[in-house]
C-alpha positions in Angstrom: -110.0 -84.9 -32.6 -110.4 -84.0 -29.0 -110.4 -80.3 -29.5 -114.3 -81.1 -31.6 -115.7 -83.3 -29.2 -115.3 -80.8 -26.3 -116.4 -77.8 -27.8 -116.3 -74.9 -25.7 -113.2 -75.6 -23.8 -110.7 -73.5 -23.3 -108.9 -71.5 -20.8 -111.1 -69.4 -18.4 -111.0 -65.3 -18.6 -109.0 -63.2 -16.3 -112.8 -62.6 -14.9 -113.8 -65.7 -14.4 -110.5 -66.7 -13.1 -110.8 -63.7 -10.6 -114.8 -64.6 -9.6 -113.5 -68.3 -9.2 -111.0 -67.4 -7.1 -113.3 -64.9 -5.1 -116.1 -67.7 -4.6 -113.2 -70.0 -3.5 -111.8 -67.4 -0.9 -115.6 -67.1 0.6 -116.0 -70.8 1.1 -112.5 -70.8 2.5 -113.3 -68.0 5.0 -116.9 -69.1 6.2 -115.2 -72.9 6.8 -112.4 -71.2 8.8 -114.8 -68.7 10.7 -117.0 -71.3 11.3 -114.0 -73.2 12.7 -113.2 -70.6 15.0 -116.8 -69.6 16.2 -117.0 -73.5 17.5 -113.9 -73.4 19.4 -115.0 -70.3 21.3 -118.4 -70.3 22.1 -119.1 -71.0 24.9 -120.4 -74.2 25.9 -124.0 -74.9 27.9 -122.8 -76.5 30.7 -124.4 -78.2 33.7 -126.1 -75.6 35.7 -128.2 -75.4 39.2 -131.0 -78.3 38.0 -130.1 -78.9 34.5 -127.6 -81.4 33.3 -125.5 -81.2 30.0 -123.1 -83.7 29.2 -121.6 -85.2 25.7 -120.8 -89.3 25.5 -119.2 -91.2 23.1 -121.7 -93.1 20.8 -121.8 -94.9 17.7 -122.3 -92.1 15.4 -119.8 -90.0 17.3 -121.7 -88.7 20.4 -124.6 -87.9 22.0 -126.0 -84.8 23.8 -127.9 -85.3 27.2 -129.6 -81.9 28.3 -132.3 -82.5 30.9 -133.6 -79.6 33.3 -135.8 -80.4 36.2 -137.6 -83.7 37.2 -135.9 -85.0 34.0 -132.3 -84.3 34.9 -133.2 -86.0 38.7 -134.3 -88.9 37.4 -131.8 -89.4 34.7 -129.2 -88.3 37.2 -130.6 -91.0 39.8 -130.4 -93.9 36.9 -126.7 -93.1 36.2 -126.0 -92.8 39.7 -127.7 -96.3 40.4 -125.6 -98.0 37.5 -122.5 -99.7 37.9 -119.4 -97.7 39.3 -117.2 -98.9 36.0 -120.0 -97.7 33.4 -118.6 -95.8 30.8 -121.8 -93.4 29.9 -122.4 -93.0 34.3 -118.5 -92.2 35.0 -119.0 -89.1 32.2 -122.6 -88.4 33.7 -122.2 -88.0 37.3 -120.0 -84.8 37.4 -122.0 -82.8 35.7 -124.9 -83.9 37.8 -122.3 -83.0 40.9 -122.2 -79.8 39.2 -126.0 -79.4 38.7 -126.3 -80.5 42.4 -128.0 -83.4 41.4 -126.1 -85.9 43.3 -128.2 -88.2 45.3 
């Protein structure tokens, strides 16, 4: 009774077992190249006047990337905050590094 109701069904082709298996191999690749590319690249650090710094947040991190008066002020307000504030102890070395420290 099955066999009627799901008309159609079968086993696939040597082809479209071969195209699946293709598609799945591309997927497979670009994930794992992907992968790799991210490990590698290089990353934007903190430069001369521009600070770039990842902190834990809620939805996993956040990116700060300020250049110029930005990055001095923001760099000031970190370096004013509390010495045991988690975001300001991630913040001020790469404002060191920008040579941003007040």
């Amino acid at each position: 009774m099955y066999g009627k109701t799901n008309l159609g069904a079968g086993t696939m082709s040597a082809r479209q077992k071969r195209g699946l298996g293709i598609a799945g191999s591309v997927i497979v690749l670009g994930f794992a190249g992907f992968g790799i590319w991210s490990a590698v690249a290089p990353d934007a650090g903190s430069g001369p006047g521009c600070v770039n710094v990842t902190v834990p947040s809620s939805t996993g991190g956040a990116t700060f990337h300020d250049c110029g008066a930005q990055a001095r002020a923001f760099c000031h307000s970190e370096f004013a905050a509390p010495a045991d504030d988690a975001i300001a102890t991630r913040v001020r070395p790469a404002c060191r590094q920008a040579g941003l420290d007040n």
